[in-house]
N, C-alpha and C positions, 0 to 999 in steps of 0.2 A: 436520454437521461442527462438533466444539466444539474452540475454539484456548484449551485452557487457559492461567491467568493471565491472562484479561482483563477487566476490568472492563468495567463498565456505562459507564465514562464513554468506555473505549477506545476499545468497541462505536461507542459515538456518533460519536465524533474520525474511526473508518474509514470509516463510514458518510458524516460529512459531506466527508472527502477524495474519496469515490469519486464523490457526488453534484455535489461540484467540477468532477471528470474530468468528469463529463457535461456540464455545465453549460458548461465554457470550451471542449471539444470542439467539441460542436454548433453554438455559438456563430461559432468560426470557420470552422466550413463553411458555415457557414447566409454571414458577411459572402461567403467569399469565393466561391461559388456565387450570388451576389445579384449580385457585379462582373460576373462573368461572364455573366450575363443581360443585366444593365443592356448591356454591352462590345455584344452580340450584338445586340441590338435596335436601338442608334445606329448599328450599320451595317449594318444588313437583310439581314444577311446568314439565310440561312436554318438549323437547328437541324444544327450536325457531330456529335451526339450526344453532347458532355459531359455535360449532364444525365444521357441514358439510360444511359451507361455509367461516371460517372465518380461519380457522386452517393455510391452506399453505402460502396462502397470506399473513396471518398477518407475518409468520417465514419468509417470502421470502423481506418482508419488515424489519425485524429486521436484516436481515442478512446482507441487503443491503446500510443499514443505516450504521453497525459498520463497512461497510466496505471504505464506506466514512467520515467517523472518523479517520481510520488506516490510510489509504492512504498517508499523508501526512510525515508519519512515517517510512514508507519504507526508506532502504538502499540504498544511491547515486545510486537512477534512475533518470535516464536523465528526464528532466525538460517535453521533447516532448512524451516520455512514459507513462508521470504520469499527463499528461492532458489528452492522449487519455486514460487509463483507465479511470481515474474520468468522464470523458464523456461519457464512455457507461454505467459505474455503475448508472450513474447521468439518464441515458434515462432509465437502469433494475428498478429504483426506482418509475420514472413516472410509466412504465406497471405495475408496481406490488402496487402501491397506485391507479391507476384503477381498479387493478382484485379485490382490496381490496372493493373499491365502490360498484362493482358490485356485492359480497359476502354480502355487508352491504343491496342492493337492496333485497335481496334474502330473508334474515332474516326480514327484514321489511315485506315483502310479508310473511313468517311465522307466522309471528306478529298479522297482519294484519287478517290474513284468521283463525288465530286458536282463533280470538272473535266472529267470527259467524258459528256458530254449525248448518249445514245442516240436520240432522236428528230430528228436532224438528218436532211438527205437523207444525206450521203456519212460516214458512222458506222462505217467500219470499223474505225478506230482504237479510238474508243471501244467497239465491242462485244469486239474484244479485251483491252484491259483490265478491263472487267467479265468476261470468261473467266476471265483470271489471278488476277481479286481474288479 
């Protein structure tokens, strides 16, 4: 796919805006996934699955946000280029703030199931909620 009218130096300019996107992206999932470690470790509490559920999706959401930040900033691309990108980044955003929901559903389900202790003697409460969950 060649986006005529652009030069070599453009090439470079989008290149180094998108390499940005990655860069400040990562960067703040990486700090703010690092809080939350740290958060969870100072109070022993055991893992409610933000890592396992929360980690791609939140990065694929910051990713996709700075890159509808950038976007505008790209080097003279055609007007009709730079609304069809922004409309597919704009629909990666929708999926990726669902996969995010459904990450958040998962860890509530963690939540949820790690206050009722199945191994007690009188567990009837808790084996019905783990039913329900």
């Amino acid at each position: 796919m060649v986006f005529p009218g652009l030069s070599e130096q453009d090439w470079l300019y989008g290149i180094f805006l998108f390499s940005a996107v990655v860069v400040f992206g990562n960067g703040i999932h990486y700090v703010e996934f690092r809080l939350l470690r740290r958060q969870q470790s100072e109070t022993g509490r055991r893992g409610l699955g933000l890592q396992k559920y929360l980690a791609w999706p939140a990065r694929a959401v910051f990713l996709s946000i700075g890159l509808l930040i950038v976007l505008p900033f790209t080097p003279r691309l055609s007007p009709q280029w730079l609304d069809r990108i922004e409309e597919i980044v704009q629909c990666l955003l929708v999926l990726f703030l669902g996969w995010l929901a459904i990450g958040g559903v998962f860890v509530f389900q963690a939540v949820t199931l790690s206050r009722f202790d199945t191994t007690v003697a009188d567990n009837l409460r808790a084996r019905t909620v783990h039913t329900q969950m």
